[in-house]
PyMOL CGO cylinders between C-alpha atoms (Angstrom):
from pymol import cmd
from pymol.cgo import CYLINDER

trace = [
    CYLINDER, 129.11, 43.71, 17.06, 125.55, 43.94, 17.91, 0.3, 1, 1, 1, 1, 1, 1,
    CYLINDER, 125.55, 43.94, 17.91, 126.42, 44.98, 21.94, 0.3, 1, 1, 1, 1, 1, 1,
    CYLINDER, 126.42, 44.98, 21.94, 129.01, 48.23, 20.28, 0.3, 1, 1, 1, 1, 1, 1,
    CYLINDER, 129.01, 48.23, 20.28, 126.37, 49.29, 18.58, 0.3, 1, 1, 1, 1, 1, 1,
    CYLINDER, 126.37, 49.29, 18.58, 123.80, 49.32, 20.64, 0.3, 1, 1, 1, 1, 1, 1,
    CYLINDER, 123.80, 49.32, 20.64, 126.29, 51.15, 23.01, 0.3, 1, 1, 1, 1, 1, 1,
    CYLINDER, 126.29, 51.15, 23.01, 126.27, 54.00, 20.58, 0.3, 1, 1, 1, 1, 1, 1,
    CYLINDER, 126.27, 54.00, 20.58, 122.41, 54.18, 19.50, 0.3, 1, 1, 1, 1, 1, 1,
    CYLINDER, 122.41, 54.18, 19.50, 121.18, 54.50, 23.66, 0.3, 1, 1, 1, 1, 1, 1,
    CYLINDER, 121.18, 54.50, 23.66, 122.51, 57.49, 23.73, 0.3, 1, 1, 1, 1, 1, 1,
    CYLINDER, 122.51, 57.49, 23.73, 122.45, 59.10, 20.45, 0.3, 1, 1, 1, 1, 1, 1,
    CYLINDER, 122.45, 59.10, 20.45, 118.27, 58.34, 21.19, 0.3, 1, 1, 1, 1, 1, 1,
    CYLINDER, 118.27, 58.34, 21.19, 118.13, 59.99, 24.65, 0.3, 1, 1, 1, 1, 1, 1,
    CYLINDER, 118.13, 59.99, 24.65, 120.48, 63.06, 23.62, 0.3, 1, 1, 1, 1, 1, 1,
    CYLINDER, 120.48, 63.06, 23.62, 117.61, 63.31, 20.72, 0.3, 1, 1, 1, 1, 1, 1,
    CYLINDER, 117.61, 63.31, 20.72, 114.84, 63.43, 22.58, 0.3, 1, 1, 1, 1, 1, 1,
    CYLINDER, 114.84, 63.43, 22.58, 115.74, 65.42, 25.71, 0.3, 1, 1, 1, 1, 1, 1,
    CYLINDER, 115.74, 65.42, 25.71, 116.63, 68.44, 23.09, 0.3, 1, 1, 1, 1, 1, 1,
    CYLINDER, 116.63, 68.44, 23.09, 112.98, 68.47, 22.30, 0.3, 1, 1, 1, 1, 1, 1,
    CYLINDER, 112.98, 68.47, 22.30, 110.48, 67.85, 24.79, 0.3, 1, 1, 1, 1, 1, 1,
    CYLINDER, 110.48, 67.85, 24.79, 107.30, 66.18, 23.51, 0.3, 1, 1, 1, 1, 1, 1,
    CYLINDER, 107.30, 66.18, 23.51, 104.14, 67.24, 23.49, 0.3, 1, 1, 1, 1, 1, 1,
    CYLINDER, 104.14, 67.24, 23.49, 102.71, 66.26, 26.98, 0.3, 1, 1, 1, 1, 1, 1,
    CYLINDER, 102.71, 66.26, 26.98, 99.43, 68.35, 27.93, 0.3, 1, 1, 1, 1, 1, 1,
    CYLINDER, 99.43, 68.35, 27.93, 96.16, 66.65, 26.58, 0.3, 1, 1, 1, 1, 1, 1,
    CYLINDER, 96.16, 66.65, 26.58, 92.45, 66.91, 27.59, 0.3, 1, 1, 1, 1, 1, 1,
    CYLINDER, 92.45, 66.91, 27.59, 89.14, 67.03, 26.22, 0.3, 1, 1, 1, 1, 1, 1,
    CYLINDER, 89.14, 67.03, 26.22, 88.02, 70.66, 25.87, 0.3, 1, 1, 1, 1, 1, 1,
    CYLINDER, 88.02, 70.66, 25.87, 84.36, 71.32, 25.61, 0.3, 1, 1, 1, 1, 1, 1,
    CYLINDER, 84.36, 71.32, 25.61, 83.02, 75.33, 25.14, 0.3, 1, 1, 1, 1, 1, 1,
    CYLINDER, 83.02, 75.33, 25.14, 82.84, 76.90, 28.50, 0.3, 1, 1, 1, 1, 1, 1,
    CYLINDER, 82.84, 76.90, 28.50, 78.98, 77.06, 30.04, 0.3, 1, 1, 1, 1, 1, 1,
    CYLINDER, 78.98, 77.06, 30.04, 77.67, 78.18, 33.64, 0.3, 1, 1, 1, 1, 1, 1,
    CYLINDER, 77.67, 78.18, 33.64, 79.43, 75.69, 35.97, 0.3, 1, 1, 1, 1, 1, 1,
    CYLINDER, 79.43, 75.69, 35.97, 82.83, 76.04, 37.24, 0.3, 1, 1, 1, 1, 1, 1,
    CYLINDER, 82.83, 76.04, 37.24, 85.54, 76.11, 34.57, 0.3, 1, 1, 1, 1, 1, 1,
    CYLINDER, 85.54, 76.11, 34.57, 88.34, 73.92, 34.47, 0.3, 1, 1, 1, 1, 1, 1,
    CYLINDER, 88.34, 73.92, 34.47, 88.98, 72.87, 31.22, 0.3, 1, 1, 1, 1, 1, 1,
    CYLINDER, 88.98, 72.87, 31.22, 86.81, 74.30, 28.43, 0.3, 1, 1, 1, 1, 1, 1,
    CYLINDER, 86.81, 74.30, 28.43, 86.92, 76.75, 25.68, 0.3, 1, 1, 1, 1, 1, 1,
    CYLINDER, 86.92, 76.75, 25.68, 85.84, 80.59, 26.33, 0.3, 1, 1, 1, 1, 1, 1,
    CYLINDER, 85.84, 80.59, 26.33, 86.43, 82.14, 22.86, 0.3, 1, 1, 1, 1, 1, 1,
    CYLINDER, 86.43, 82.14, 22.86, 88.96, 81.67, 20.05, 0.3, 1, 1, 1, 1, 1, 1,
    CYLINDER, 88.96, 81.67, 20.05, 92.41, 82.30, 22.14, 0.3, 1, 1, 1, 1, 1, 1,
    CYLINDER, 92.41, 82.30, 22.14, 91.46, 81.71, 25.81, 0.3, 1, 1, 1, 1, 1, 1,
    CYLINDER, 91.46, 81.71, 25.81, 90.48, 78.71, 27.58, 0.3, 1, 1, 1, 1, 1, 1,
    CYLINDER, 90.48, 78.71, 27.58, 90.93, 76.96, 31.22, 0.3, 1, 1, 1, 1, 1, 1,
    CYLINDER, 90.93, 76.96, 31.22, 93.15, 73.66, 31.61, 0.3, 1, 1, 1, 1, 1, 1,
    CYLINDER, 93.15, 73.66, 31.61, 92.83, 71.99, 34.95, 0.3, 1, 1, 1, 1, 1, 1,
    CYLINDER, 92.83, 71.99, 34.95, 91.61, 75.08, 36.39, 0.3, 1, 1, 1, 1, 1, 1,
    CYLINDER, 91.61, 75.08, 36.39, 93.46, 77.84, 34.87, 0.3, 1, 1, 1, 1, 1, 1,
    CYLINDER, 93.46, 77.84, 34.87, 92.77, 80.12, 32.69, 0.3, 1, 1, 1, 1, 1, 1,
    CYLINDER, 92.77, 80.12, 32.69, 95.12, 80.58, 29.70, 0.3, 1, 1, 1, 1, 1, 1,
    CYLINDER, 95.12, 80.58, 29.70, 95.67, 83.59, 27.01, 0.3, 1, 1, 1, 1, 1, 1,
    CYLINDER, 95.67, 83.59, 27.01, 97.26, 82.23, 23.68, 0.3, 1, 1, 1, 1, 1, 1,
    CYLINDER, 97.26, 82.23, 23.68, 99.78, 84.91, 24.13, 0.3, 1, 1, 1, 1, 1, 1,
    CYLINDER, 99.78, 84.91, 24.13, 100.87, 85.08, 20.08, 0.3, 1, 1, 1, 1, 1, 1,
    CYLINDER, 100.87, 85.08, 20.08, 97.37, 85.59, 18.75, 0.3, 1, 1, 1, 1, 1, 1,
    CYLINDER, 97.37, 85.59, 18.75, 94.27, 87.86, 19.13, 0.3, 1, 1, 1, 1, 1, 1,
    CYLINDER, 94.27, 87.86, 19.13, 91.11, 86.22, 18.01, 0.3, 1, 1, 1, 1, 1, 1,
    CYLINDER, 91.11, 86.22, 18.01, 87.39, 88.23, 17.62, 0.3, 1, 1, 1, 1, 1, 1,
    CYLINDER, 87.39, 88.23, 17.62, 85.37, 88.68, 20.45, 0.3, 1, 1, 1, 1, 1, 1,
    CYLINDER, 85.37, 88.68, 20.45, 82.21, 86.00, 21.22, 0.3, 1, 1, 1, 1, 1, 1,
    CYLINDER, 82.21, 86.00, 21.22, 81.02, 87.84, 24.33, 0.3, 1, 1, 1, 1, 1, 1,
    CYLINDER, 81.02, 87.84, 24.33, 80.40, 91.76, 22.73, 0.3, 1, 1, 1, 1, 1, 1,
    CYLINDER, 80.40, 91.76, 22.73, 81.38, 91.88, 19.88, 0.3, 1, 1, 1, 1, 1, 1,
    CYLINDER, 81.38, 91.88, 19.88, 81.18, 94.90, 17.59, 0.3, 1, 1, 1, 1, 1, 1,
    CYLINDER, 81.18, 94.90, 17.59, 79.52, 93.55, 14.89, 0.3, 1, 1, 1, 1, 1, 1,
    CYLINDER, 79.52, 93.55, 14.89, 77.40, 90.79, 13.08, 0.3, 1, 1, 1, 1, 1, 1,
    CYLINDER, 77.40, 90.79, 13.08, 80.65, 89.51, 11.21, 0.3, 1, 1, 1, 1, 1, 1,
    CYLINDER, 80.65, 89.51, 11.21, 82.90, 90.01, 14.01, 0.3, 1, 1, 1, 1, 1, 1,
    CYLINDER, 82.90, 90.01, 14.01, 80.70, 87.34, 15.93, 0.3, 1, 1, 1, 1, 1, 1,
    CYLINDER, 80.70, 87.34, 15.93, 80.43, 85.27, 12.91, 0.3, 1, 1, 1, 1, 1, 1,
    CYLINDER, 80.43, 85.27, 12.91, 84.51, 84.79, 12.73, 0.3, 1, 1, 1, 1, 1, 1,
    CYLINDER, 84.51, 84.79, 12.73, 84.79, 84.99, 16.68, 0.3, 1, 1, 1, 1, 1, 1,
    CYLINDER, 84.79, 84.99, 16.68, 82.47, 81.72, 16.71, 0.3, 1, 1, 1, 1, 1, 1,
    CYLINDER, 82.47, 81.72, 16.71, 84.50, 79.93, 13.67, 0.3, 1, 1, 1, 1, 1, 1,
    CYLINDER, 84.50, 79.93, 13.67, 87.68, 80.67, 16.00, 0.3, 1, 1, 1, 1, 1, 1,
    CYLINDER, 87.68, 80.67, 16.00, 85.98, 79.26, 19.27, 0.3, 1, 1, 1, 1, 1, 1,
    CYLINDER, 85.98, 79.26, 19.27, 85.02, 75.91, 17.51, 0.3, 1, 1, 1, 1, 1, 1,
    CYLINDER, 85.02, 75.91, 17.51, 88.39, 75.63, 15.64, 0.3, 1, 1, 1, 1, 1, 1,
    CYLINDER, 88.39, 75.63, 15.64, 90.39, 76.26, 18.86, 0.3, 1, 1, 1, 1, 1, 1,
    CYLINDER, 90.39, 76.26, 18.86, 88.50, 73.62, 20.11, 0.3, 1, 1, 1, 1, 1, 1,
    CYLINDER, 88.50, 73.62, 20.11, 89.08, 70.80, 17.72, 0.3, 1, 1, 1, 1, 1, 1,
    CYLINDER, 89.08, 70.80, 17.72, 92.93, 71.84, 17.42, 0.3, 1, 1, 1, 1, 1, 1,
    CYLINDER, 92.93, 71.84, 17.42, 93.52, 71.55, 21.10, 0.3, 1, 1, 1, 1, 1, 1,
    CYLINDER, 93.52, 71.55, 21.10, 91.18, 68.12, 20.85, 0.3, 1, 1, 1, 1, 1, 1,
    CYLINDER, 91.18, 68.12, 20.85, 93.50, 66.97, 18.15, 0.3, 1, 1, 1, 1, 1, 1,
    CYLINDER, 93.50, 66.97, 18.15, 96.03, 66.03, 20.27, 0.3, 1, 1, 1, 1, 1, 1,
    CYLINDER, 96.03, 66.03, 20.27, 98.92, 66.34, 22.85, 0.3, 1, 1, 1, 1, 1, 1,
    CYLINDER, 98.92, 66.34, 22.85, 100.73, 70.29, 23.31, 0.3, 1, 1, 1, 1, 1, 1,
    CYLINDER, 100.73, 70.29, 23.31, 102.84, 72.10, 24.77, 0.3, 1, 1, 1, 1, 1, 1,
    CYLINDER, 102.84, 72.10, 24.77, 102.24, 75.41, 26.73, 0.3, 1, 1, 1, 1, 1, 1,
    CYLINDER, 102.24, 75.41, 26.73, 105.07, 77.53, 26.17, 0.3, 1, 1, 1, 1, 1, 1,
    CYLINDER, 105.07, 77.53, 26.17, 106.22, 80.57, 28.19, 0.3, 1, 1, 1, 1, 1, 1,
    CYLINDER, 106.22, 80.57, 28.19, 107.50, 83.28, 25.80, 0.3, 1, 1, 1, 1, 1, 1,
    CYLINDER, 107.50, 83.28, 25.80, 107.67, 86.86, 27.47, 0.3, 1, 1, 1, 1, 1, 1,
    CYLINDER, 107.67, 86.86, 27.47, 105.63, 87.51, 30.25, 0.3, 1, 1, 1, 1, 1, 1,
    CYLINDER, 105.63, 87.51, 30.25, 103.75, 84.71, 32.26, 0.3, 1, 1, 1, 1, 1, 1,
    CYLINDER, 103.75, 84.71, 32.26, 100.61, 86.46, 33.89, 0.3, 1, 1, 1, 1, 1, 1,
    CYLINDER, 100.61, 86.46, 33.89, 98.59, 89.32, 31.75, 0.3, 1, 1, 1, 1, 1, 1,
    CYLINDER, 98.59, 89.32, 31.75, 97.20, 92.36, 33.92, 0.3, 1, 1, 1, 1, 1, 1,
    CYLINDER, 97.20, 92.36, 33.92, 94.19, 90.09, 33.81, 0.3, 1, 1, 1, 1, 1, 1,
    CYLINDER, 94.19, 90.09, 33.81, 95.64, 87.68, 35.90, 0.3, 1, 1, 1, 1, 1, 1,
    CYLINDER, 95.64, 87.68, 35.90, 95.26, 84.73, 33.01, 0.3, 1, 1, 1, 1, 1, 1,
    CYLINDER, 95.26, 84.73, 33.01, 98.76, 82.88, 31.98, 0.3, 1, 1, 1, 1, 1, 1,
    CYLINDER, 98.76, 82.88, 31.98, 100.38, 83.54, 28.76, 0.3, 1, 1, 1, 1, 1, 1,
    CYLINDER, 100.38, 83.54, 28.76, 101.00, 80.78, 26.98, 0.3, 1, 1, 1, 1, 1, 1,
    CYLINDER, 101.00, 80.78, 26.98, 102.13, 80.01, 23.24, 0.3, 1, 1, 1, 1, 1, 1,
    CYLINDER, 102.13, 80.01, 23.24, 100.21, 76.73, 22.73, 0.3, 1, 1, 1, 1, 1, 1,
    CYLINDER, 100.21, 76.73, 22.73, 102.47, 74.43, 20.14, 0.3, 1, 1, 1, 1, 1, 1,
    CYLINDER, 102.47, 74.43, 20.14, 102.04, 70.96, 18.60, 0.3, 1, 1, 1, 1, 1, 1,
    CYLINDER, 102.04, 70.96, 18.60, 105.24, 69.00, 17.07, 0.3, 1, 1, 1, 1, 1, 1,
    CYLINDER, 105.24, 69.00, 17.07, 106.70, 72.99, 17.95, 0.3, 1, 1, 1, 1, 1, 1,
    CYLINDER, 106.70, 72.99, 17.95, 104.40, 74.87, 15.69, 0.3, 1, 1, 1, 1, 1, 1,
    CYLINDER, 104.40, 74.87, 15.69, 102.12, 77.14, 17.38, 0.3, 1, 1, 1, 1, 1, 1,
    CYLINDER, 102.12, 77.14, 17.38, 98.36, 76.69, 16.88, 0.3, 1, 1, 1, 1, 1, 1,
    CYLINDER, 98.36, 76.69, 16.88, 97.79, 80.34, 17.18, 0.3, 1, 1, 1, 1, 1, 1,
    CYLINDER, 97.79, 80.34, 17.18, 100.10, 80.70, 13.89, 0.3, 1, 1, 1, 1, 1, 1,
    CYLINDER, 100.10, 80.70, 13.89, 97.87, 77.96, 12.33, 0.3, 1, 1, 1, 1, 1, 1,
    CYLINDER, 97.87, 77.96, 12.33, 94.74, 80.31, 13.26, 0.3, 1, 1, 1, 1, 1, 1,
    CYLINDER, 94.74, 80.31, 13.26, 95.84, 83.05, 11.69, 0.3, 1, 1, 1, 1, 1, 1,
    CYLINDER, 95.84, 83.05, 11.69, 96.73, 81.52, 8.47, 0.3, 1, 1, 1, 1, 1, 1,
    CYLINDER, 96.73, 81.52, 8.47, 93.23, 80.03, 8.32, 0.3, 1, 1, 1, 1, 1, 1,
    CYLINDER, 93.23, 80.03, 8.32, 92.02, 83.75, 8.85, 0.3, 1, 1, 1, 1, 1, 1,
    CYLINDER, 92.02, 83.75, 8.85, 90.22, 83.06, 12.23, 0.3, 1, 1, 1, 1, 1, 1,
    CYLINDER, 90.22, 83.06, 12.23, 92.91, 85.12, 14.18, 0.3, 1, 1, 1, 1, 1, 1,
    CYLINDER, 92.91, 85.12, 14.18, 95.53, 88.08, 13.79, 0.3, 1, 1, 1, 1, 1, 1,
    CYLINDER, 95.53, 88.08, 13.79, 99.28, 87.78, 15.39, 0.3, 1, 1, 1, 1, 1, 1,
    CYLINDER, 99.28, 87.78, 15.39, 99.38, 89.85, 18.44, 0.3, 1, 1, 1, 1, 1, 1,
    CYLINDER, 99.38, 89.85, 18.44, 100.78, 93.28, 17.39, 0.3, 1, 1, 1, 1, 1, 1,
    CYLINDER, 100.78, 93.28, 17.39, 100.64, 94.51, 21.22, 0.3, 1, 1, 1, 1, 1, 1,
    CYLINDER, 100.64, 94.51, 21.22, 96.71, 95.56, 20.62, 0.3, 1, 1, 1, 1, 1, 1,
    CYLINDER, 96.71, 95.56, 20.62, 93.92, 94.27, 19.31, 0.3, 1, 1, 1, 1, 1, 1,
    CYLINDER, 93.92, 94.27, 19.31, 92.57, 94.47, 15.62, 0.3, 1, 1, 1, 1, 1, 1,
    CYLINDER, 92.57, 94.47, 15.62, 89.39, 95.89, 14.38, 0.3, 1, 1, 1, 1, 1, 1,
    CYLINDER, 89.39, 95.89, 14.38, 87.52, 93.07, 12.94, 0.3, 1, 1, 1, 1, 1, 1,
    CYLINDER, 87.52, 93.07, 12.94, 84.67, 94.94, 11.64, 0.3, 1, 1, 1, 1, 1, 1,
    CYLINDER, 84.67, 94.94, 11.64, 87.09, 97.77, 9.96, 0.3, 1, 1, 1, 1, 1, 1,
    CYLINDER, 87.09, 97.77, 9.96, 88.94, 94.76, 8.42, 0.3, 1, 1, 1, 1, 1, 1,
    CYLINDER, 88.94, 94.76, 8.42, 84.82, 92.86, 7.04, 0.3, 1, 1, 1, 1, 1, 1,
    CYLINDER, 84.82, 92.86, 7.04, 84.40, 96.34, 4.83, 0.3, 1, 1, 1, 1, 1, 1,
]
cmd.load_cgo(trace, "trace")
């Protein structure tokens, strides 16, 4: 009895888990400095991993390196740390949705954990908008 049903678990477990890959990408991500990047943290939605360099295609986050404002800087800084410690958290995924190079030449990723996109969870913490096509104006939206 035990043999016929182990015959029927194996594979009910392997269809399960080959219809949702798991989370596989993990590293320790440190902000960004002078050296040669690789896998650091440049602001709140871009950041190297192994040596390239990756948009967060779902989100726009405040700028860090001119921004427009005092607040603006304020929030862009909050984002840059909290990307940090989400992407420090644990294992993701880097997700191809759309287009997989920007005109900048960085990849497009959605970044997901458990298949819920960080980006998502920065916006609903206020630290980034959803990506509308163009970017936001964080100092219209501190008045």
């Amino acid at each position: 009895m035990i043999l016929l049903a182990t015959a029927f678990v194996l594979p009910l477990l392997a269809t399960t888990a080959s219809a949702a890959p798991a989370d596989a990408v993990q590293a320790r991500f440190e902000p960004c400095g002078s050296a040669k990047r690789v896998t650091c943290i440049v602001d709140g939605d871009t950041f190297w991993y192994v040596g390239t360099k990756i948009r967060m295609a779902d989100i726009n986050t405040p700028e860090t390196t001119n921004p427009s404002c005092a607040y603006e800087a304020a929030l862009g800084a909050r984002a840059k740390l909290r990307l940090a410690q989400l992407l420090n958290a644990g294992p993701f995924t880097l997700e191809v949705r759309g287009r997989e190079v920007d005109r900048y030449g960085r990849a497009l990723r959605v970044v997901t954990r458990n298949g819920k996109s960080l980006g998502a969870k920065l916006a609903d913490e206020g630290l980034a908008e959803i990506w509308q096509g163009k970017r936001g104006d964080w100092c219209k939206s501190a008045a």
